[in-house]
C-alpha positions in Angstrom: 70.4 -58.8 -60.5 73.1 -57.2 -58.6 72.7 -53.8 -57.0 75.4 -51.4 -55.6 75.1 -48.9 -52.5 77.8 -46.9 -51.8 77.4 -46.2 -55.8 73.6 -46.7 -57.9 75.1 -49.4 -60.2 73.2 -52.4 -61.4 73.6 -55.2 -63.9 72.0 -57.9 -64.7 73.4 -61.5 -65.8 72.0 -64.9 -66.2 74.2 -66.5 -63.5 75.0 -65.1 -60.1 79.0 -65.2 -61.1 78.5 -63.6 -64.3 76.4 -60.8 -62.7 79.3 -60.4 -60.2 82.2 -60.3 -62.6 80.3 -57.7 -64.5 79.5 -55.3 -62.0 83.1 -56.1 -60.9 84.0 -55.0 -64.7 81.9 -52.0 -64.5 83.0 -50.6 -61.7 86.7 -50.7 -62.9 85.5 -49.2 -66.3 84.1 -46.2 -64.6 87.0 -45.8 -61.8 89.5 -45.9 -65.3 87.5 -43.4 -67.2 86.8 -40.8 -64.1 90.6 -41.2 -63.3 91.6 -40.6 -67.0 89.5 -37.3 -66.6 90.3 -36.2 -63.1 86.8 -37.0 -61.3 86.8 -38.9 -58.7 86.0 -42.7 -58.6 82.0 -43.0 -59.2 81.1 -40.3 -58.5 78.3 -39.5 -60.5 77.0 -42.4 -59.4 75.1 -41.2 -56.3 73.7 -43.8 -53.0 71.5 -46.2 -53.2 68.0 -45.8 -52.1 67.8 -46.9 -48.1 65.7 -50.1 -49.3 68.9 -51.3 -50.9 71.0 -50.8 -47.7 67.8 -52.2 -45.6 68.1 -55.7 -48.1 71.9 -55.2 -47.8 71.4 -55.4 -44.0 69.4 -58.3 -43.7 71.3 -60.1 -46.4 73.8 -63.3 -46.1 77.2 -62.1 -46.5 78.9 -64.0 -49.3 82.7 -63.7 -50.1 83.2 -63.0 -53.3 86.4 -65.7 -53.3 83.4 -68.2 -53.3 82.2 -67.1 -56.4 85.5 -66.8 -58.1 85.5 -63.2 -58.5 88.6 -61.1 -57.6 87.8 -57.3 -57.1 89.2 -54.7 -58.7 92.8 -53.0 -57.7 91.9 -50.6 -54.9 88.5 -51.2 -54.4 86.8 -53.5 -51.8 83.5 -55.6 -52.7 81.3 -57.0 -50.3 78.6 -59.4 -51.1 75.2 -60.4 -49.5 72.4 -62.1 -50.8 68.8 -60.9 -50.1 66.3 -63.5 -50.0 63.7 -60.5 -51.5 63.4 -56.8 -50.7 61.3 -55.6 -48.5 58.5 -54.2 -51.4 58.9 -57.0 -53.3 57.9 -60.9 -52.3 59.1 -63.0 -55.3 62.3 -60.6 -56.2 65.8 -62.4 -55.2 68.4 -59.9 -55.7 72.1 -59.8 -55.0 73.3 -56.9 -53.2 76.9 -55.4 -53.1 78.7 -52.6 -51.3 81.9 -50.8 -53.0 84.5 -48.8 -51.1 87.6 -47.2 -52.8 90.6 -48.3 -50.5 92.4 -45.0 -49.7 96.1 -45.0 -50.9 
């Protein structure tokens, strides 16, 4: 499961890279459509819950080169990898930050 912050997104694959290239797919999808109409980039996609950031935190950072996964134009992904979160013992989520790069 992969989790954004910046942005509440969340997908689920059955391999780490495929989760990666589809939240990588998603968040391009929404950035086209919200451009298209004038909104800007996710943004009815509000923060995370702090829990999220907290995992985030305390997560390896992973680039995302290593997992063969090219971001989209404009946008910057970071990766980490949370061993659990902090409510849950036997959860092992993937957690991923997005920034739009200003122009």
């Amino acid at each position: 499961m992969i989790r954004g912050l910046e942005h509440d997104l969340a997908v689920e694959a059955r391999t780490i890279g495929l989760a990666v290239r589809s939240i990588a797919r998603l968040v391009q999808a929404h950035t086209e459509f919200d451009l298209r109409h004038d909104h800007h980039p996710l943004s009815a996609f509000p923060p995370s819950a702090q829990i999220y950031w907290n995992a985030y935190a305390a997560g390896t950072q992973v680039a995302l080169s290593q997992l063969g996964v090219v971001p989209p134009a404009g946008w910057e992904i970071q990766a980490a990898f949370a061993t659990r979160l902090p409510s849950e013992e036997r959860f092992r989520p993937a957690r991923f930050r997005f920034a739009r790069l200003s122009a």
